[in-house]
C-alpha positions in Angstrom: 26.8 28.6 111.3 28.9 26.0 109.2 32.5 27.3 108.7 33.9 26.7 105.3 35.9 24.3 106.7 33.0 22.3 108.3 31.0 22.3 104.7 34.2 20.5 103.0 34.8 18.1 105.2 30.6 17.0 104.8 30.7 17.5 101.8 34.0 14.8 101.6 32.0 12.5 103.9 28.8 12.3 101.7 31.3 12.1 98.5 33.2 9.1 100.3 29.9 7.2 101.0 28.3 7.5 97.6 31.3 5.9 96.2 30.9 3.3 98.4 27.4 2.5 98.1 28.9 2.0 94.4 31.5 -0.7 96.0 28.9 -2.6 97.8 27.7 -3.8 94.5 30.9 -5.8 94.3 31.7 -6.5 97.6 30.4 -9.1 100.5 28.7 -8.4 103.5 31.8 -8.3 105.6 33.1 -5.9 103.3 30.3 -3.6 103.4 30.5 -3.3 107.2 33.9 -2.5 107.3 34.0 0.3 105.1 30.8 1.2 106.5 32.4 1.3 110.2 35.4 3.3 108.6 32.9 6.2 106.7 30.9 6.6 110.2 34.2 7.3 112.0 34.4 11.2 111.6 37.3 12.0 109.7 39.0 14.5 112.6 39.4 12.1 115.7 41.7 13.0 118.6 44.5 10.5 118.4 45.6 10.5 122.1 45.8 14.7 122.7 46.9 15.1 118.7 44.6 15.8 116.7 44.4 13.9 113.3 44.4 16.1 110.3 45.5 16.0 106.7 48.3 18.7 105.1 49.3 19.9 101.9 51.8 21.2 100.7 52.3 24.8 99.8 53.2 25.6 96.0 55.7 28.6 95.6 55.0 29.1 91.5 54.7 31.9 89.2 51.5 31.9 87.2 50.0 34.6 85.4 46.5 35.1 87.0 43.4 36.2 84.5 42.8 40.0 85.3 39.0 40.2 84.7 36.4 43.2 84.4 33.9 44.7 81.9 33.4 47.2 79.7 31.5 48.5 77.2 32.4 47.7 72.9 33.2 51.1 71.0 34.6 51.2 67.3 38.4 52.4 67.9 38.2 55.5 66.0 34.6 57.5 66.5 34.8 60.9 65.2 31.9 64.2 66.0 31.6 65.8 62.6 30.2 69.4 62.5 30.1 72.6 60.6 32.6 75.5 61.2 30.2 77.7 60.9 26.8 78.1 62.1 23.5 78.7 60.0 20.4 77.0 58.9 20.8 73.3 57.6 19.9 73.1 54.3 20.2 69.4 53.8 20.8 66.3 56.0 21.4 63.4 53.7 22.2 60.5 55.4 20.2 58.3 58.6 21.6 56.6 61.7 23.0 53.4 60.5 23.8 54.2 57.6 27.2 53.3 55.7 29.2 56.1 54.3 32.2 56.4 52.2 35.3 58.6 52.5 34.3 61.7 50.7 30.6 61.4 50.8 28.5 64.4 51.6 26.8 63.8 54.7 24.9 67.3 55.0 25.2 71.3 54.4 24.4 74.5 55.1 22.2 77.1 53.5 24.9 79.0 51.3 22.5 82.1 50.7 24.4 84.2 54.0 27.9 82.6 53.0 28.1 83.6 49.9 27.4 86.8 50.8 30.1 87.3 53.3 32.2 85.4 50.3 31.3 88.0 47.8 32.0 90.8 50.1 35.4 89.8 51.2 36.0 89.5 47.4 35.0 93.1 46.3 37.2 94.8 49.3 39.9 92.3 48.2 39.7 93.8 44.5 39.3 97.3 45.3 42.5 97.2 47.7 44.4 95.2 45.2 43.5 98.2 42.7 44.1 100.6 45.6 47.8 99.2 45.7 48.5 99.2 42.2 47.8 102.8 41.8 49.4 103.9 45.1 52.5 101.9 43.7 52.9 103.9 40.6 52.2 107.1 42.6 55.0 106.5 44.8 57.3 105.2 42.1 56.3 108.8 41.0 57.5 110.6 44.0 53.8 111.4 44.4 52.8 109.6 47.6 55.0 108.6 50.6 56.2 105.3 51.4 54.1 105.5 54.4 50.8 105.8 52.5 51.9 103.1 49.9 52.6 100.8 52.8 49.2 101.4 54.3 47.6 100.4 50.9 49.6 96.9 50.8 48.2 96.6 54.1 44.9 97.0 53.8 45.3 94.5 50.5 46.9 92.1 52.8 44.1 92.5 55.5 41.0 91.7 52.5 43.2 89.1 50.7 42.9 86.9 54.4 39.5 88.0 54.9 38.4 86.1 51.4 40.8 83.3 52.5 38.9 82.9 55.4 35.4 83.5 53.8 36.3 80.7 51.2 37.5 78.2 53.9 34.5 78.5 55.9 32.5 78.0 52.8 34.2 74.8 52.7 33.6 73.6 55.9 29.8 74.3 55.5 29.5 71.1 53.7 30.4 68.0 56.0 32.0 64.8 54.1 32.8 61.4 55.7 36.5 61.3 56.2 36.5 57.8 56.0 34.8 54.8 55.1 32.3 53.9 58.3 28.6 53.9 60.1 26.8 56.9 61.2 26.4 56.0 65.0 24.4 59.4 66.1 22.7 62.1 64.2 21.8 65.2 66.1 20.7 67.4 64.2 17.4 67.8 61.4 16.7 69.7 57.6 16.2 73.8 58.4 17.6 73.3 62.1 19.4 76.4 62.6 23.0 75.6 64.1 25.4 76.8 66.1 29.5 76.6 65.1 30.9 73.5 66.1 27.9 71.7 67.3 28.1 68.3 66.9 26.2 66.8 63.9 26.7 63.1 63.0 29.0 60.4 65.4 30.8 58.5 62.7 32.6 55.0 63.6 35.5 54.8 61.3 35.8 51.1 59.8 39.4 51.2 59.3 40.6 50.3 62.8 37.8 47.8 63.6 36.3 47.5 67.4 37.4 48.1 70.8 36.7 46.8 74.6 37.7 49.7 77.4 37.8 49.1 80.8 39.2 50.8 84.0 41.8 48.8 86.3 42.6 49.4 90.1 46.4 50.2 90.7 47.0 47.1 91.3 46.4 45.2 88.3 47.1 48.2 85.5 50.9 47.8 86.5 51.0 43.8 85.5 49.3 44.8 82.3 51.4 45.9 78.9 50.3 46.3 75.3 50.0 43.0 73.5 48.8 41.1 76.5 46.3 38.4 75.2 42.8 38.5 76.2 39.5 37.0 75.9 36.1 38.9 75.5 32.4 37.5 76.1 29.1 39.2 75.2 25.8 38.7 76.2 24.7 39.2 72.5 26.7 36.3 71.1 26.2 34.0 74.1 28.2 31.2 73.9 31.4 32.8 72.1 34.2 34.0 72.8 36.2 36.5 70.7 40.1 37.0 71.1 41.9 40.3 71.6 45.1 41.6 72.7 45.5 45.1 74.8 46.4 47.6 72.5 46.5 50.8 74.6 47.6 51.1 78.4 46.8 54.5 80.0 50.0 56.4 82.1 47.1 58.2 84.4 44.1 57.7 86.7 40.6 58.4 84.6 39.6 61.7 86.9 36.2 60.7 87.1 36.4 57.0 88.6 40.3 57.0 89.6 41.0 53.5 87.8 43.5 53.5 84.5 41.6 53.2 81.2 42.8 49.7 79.1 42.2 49.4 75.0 41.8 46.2 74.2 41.3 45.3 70.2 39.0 42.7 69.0 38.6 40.5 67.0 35.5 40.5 65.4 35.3 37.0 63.4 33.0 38.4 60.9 30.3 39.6 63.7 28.7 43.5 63.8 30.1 44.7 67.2 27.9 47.5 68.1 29.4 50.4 70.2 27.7 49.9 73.5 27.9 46.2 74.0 28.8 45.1 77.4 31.8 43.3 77.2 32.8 40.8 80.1 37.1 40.8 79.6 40.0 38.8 80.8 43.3 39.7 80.4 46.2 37.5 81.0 49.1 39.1 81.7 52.5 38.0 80.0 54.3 39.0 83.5 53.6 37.0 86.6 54.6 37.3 90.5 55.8 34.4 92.6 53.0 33.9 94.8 52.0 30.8 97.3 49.3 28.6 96.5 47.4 26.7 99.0 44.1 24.1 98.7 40.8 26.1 99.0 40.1 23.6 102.5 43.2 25.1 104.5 41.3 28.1 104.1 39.7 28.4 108.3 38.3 32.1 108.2 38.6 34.9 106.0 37.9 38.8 106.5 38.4 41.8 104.5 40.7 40.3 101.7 42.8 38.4 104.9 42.8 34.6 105.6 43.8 32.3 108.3 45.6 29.0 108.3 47.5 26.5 109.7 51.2 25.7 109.0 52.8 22.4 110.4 55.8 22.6 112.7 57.1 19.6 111.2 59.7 18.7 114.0 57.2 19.6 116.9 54.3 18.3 115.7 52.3 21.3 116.2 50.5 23.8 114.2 51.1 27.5 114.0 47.9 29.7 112.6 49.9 32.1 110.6 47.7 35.5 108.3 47.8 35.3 104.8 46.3 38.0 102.2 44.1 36.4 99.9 45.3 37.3 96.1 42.6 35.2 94.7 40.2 32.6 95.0 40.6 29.9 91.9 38.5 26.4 91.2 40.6 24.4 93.8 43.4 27.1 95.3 43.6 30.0 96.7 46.5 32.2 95.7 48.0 34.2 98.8 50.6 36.3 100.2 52.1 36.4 103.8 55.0 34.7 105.5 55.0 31.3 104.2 57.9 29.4 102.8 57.4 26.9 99.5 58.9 23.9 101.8 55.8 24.3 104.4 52.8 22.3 104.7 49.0 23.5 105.6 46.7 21.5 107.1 44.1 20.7 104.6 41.0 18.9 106.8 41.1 19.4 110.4 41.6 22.9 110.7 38.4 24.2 111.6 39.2 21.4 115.0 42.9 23.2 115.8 44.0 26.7 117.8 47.3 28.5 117.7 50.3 25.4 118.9 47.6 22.8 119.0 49.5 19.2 118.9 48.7 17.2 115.4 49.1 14.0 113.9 49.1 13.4 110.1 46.3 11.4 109.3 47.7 9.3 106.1 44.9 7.0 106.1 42.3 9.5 105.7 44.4 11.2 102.8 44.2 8.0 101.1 40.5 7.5 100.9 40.2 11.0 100.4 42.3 10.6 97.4 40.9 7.5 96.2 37.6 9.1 96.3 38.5 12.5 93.9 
C-alpha cells in the first residue's frame, strides 16, 4: 500500500513531466534528453549514505481556524400556544402555514360549560357580598360577634377569587397570536375535546428572524463567543451562502448528546428559511491559538488524531522523527501540536525513505524544479 508520502512524491513526478512535455515544444533535442535524464532520476537518491530530501520550514502563527458542523434552521422565537383550560374545541380558525397577526384569534373553546362555572362563581360572590353587608350592620349593632362578621368577609373574599379565577380562564379559552408570525404545527381539529395545556398551534414569531443551532465538542465551544462571524450553506439554496454571527453560547453540556448548544443568527437576504433546514455552519472564531504549521507532504503516518514527522538536526545532518497531534488538515498544511520550535525544519519529500537519526542531505536542486513546477 502507497503511503501518503509515496502518492505525493508520484504525483510531483508525473506533475514535473507534463510540464516538460510542454517545454519540449520550445526546446532542441539535446535539451529534451537532458531534462528527460533529470525527470527519470527518482527524486530521493542516496547521496553517498545521506539521503537526499527536501525541508520546510515550520510556521509558528496564530490563525483562527473555521470551526465547522451542522444543524438544523429554526425561527428564534417558536412559541406552543394552548388553552388553560380544557373542553371541547369549538372553533379552529387558522391552517398550517398560515400568517397571523398579533392579536388574532387563532381558535376557542366551547363556552356553554364556562360560562356556567362563570355564572356560578358570580351568584356565591353576590350572595356573600350581601351576606357581609348585613352581618356588618349587625355587628355594628352589637348583634353578632366579631367572629361571625369576620367569617362572612371571608367567605366574600373566598367567592370574589373564585369569579376572578372563573373570568380569567374564560379568557384564556380563546387563543390569540401574540405576535406577528407563521403557524408551524397545528395539533389539534373543530369539536376535539382537549385537555388543559395541551399544545395547540407551534407559532414562529417573525420579529427575531431565523436561527442555525448546533452542538460543539469541549474543545471548540471554549474558542467560540457571541458575535463570532459565520457562514451558513443549505442544500435548498445551493450555491449560496448566507452570513450570520453567533448570538447565543450555552454555559452547559446539552444532557442528551453532551456537546454545548451554539445560536447562530442569520441572515436571511430576503429568502423563506424554513424551520428544519439542514444548515452546514462555519464559525470563525475571533480568538486564535499559536499553533505550528507544517506542509501536508512532511506528513509520514498518521493514527488516531497523532502524526509522525521528521525534524532536521541542522548541525548533524540528521533527522529526528518527533509525534505531533494533528489539529487539522487544511488545502496544503496541516495544523499541529507537539514539541516543535518555529526555527525548525521538516523534511518535506523524502520522508517516507528516512528512520529515527537517519543521515540527510538537502536536496536544493530538486526544490527548485519542484518549485518551478507549482
Amino acid at each position: 500500500m502507497y503511503t501518503l508520502q509515496t502518492l505525493l512524491e508520484k504525483q510531483s513526478e508525473m506533475d514535473m513531466k507534463k510540464s516538460l512535455q510542454n517545454f519540449t515544444r520550445k526546446t532542441g533535442l539535446i535539451s529534451i534528453l537532458a531534462m528527460l535524464t533529470l525527470v527519470s532520476t527518482p527524486l530521493i537518491a542516496d547521496i553517498g549514505e545521506a539521503v537526499a530530501v527536501t525541508v520546510a520550514k515550520v510556521k509558528h502563527e496564530q490563525r483562527s481556524q473555521p470551526i465547522r458542523n451542522t444543524g438544523r434552521i429554526s425561527h428564534k422565537n417558536e412559541m406552543r400556544l394552548s388553552f388553560k383550560t380544557g373542553g371541547l374545541i369549538e372553533e379552529i380558525l387558522v391552517e398550517e402555514g398560515e400568517s397571523v397577526t398579533a392579536g388574532q384569534i387563532l381558535a376557542s373553546l366551547d363556552l356553554v360549560e364556562i360560562n356556567a362555572r362563570q355564572q356560578r362563581a358570580a351568584s356565591h360572590y353576590k350572595k356573600a357580598e350581601a351576606d357581609l353587608e348585613r352581618f356588618s350592620k349587625l355587628y355594628d349593632e352589637g348583634l353578632v360577634s366579631l367572629q361571625a362578621w369576620q367569617d362572612a368577609q371571608s367567605v366574600r373574599d373566598s367567592a370574589a377569587a373564585d369569579l376572578q379565577i372563573t373570568e380569567f380562564n374564560k379568557k384564556l379559552s380563546v387563543i390569540r397570536a401574540p405576535s406577528d408570525g407563521r403557524i408551524l404545527k397545528r395539533w389539534a381539529e373543530s369539536n376535539e375535546l382537549i385537555n388543559p395545556g395541551q399544545t395547540v398551534f407551534l407559532l414562529a414569531s417573525s420579529q427575531q428572524g431565523s436561527v442555525v443551532r448546533v452542538g460543539l465538542i469541549d474543545q471548540d465551544i471554549v474558542k467560540v463567543a457571541v458575535g463570532d462571524p459565520a457562514s451558513i450553506q443549505l442544500d435548498a439554496y445551493p450555491g449560496r451562502k448566507f452570513s450570520g454571527s453567533v448570538s447565543e453560547v450555552a454555559s452547559s453540556t446539552d444532557s442528551g448528546v453532551g456537546t454545548f448548544e451554539v445560536e447562530i443568527q442569520i441572515n436571511d437576504q430576503g429568502y423563506a428559511l424554513r424551520s428544519g433546514l439542514i444548515a452546514r455552519v462555519e464559525i470563525t472564531p475571533s480568538s486564535s491559538d499559536l499553533q505550528f504549521y507544517i506542509p501536508i507532504e512532511s506528513v509520514v503516518t498518521a493514527d488516531q488524531g497523532m502524526a509522525t514527522v521528521f525534524v532536521l538536526d541542522e548541525e548533524l545532518d540528521v533527522v529526528n522523527e518527533v509525534t505531533v497531534e494533528v489539529l487539522e488538515i487544511l488545502q496544503f498544511e496541516v495544523a499541529v501540536r507537539g514539541s516543535l520550535k518555529g526555527s525548525d525544519r521538516v523534511v518535506k519529500l523524502g520522508a517516507s525513505y528516512l528512520d529515527d537519526g537517519a543521515l540527510v542531505a538537502i536536496n536544493s536542486a530538486v526544490h527548485l524544479v519542484s518549485g518551478s513546477i507549482q
